[in-house]
Backbone as numpy.savetxt, mean C-alpha at the origin, in Angstrom:
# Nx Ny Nz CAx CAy CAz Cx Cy Cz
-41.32 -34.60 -1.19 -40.59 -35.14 -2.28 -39.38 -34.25 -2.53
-38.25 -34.73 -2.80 -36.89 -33.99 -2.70 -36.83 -33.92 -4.54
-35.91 -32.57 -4.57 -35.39 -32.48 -5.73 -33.97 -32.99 -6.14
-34.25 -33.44 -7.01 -32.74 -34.17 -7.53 -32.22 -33.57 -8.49
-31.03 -32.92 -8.47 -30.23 -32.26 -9.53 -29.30 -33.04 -10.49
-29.37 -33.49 -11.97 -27.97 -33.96 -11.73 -27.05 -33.33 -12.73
-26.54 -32.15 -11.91 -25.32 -31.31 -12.19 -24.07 -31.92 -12.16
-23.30 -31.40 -13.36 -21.37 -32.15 -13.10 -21.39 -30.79 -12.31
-19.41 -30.89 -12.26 -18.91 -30.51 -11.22 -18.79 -28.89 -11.65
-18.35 -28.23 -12.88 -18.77 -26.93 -13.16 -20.04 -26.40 -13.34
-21.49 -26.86 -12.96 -22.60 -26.09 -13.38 -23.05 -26.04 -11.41
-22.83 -27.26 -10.98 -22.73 -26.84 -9.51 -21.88 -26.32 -8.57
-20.64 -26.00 -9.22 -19.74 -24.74 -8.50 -20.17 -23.48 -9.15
-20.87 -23.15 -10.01 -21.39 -22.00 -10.62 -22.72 -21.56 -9.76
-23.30 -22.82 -9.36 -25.01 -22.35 -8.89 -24.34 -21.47 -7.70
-23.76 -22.46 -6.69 -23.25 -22.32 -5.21 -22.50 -21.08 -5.74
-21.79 -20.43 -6.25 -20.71 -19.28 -6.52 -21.60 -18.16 -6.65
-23.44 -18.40 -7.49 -23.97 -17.26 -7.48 -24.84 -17.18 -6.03
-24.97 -18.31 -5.50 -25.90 -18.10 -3.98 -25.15 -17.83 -3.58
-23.53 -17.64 -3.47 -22.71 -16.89 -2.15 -23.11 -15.08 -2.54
-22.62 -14.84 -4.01 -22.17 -14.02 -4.36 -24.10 -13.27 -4.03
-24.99 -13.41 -4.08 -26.80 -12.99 -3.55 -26.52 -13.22 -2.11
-25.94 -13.79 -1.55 -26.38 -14.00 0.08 -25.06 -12.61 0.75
-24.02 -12.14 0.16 -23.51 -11.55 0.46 -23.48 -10.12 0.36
-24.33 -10.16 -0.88 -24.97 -8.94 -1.57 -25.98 -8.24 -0.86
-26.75 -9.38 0.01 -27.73 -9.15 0.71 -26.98 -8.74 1.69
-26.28 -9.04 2.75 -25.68 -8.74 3.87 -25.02 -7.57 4.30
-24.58 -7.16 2.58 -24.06 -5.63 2.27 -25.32 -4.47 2.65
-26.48 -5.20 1.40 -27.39 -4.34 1.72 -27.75 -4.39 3.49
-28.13 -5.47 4.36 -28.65 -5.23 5.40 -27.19 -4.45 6.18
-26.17 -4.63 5.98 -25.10 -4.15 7.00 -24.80 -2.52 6.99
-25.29 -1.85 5.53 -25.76 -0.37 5.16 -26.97 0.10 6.12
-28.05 -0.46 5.59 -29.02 -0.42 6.57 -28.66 0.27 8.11
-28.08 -0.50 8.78 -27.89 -0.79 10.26 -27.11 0.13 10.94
-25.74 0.34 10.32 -24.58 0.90 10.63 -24.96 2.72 10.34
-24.99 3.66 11.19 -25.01 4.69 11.18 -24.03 5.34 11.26
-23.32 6.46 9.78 -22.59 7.20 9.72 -21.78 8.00 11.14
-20.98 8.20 10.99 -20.86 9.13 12.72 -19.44 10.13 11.62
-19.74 11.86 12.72 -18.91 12.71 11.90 -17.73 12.39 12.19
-17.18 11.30 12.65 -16.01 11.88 13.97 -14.96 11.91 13.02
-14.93 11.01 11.58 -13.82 11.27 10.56 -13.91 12.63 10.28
-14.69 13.34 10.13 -15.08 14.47 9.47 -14.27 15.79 9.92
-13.50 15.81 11.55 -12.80 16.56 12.26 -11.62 16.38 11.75
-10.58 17.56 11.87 -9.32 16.92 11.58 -8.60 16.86 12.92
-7.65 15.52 12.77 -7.24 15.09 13.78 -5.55 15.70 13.75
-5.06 16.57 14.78 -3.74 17.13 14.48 -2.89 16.43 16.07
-2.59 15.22 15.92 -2.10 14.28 17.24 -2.16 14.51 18.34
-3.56 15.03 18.77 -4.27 15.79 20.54 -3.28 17.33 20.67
-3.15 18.15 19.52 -2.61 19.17 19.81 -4.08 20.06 19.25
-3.68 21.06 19.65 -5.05 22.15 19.29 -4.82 22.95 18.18
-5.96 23.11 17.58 -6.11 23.68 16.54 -4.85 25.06 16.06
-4.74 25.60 16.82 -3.22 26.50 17.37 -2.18 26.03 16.28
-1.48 24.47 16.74 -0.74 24.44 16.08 -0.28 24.62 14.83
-1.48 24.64 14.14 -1.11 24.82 12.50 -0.93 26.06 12.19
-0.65 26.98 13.11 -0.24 28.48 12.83 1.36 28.74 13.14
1.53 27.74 13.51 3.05 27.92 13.90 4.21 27.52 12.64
5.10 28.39 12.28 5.90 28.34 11.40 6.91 26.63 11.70
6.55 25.30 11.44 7.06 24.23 11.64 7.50 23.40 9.88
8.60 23.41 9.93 8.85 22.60 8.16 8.28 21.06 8.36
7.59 20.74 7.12 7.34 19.39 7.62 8.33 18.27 7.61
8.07 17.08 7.53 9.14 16.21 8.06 9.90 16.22 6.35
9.24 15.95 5.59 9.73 16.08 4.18 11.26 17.29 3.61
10.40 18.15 4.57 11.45 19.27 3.92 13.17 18.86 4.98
12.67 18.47 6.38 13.39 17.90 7.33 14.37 17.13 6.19
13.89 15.61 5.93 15.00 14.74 5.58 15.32 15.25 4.49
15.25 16.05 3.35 15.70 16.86 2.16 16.74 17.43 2.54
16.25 18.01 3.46 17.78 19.24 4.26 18.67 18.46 5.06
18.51 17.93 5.48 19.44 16.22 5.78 20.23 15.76 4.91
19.56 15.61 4.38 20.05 14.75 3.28 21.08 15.59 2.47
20.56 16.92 1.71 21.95 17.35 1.18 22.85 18.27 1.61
22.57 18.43 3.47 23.83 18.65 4.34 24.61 17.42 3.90
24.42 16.62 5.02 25.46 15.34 5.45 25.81 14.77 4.35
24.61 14.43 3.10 25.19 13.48 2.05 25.46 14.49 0.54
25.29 15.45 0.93 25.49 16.69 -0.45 26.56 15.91 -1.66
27.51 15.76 -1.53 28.14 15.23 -2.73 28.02 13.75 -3.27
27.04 12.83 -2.48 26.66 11.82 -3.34 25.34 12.39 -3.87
24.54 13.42 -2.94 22.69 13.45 -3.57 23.78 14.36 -5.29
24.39 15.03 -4.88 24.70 16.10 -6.25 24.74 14.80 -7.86
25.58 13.71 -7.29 26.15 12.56 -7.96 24.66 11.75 -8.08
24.06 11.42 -7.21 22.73 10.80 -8.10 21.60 12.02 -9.15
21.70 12.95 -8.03 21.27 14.04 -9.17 21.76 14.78 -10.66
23.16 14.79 -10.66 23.14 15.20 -11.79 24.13 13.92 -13.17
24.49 12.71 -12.54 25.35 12.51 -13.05 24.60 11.09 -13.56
23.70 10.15 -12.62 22.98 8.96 -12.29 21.80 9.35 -12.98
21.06 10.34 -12.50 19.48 10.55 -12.50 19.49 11.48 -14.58
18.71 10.36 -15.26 18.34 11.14 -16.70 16.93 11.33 -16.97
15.79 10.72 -15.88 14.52 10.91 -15.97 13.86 10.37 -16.99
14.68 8.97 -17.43 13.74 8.20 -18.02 13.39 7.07 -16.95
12.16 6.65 -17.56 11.43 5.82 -16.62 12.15 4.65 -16.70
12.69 3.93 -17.52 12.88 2.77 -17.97 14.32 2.33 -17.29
15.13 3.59 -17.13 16.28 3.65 -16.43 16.26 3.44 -14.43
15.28 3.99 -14.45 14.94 4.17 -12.98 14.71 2.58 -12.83
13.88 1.40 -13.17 12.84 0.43 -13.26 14.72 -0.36 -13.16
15.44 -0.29 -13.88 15.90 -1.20 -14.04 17.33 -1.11 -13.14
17.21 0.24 -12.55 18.20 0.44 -11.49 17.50 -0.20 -10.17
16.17 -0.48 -10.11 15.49 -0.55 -8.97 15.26 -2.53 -9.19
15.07 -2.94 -10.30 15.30 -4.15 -10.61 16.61 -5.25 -9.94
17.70 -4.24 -10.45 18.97 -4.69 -10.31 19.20 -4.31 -8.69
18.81 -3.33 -7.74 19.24 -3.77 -6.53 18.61 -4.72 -5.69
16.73 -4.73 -6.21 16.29 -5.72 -5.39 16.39 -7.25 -5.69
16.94 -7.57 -7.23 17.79 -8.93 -7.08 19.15 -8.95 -6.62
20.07 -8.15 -6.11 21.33 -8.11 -5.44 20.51 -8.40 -3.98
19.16 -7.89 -3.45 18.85 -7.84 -2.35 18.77 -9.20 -1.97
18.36 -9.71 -3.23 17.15 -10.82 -3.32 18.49 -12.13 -2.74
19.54 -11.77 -3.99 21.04 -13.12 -3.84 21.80 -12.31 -2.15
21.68 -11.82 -1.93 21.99 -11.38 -0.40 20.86 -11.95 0.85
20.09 -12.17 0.58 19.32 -12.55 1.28 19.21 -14.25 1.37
19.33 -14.79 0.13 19.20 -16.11 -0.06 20.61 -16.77 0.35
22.04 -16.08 0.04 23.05 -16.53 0.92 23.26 -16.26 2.13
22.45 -15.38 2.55 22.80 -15.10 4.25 21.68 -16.29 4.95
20.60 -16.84 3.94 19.95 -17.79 4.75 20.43 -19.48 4.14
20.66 -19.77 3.33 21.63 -20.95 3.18 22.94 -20.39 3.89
23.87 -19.68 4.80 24.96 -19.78 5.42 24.47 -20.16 6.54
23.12 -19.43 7.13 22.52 -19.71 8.29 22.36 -21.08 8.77
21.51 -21.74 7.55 21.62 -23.33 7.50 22.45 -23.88 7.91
């Protein structure tokens, strides 16, 4: 003898939403179970060079494009630094607002010209 439900359409997307949400729960639990930890994250990985290298006096890439940057571009970084930059947040948000909708109308006429 079959069971007959008669659910509308929100009390039987609710049943089915909690048997996914138990059948997946379960799968978590069995997929913990199964899967065995391994150390190999646990090494640090320095890009197949040997442990060596990290003794060697090397600037990282950070300090690299910094020193780049205010060689070649020194009198605009001076000009965003001291003249642009006031370290309010709200200023930053809306300088960053205003170029990515200039990005945004640059982008949308270079693809309607394309058309």
């Amino acid at each position: 003898m079959a069971l007959i439900l008669n659910l509308d359409l929100f009390q039987s997307t609710l049943i089915l939403t909690m048997g996914m949400v138990v059948i997946v729960l379960i799968g978590i639990a069995i997929f913990n179970r199964l899967v065995k930890s391994s150390s190999e994250g646990s090494e640090m990985y320095i890009g197949g060079e040997s442990e060596d290298v990290l003794s060697l006096k090397i600037p990282s890439s950070e300090a690299l494009y910094w020193g780049l940057v205010r060689r070649v571009l020194g009198n605009t970084y001076r000009i965003l630094r001291d003249i642009v930059h006031s370290g309010i947040l709200n200023e930053w948000y809306v300088y960053m607002t205003l170029s990515f909708v200039v990005l945004l109308i640059l982008a949308v006429t270079y693809v309607a010209m394309v058309r």
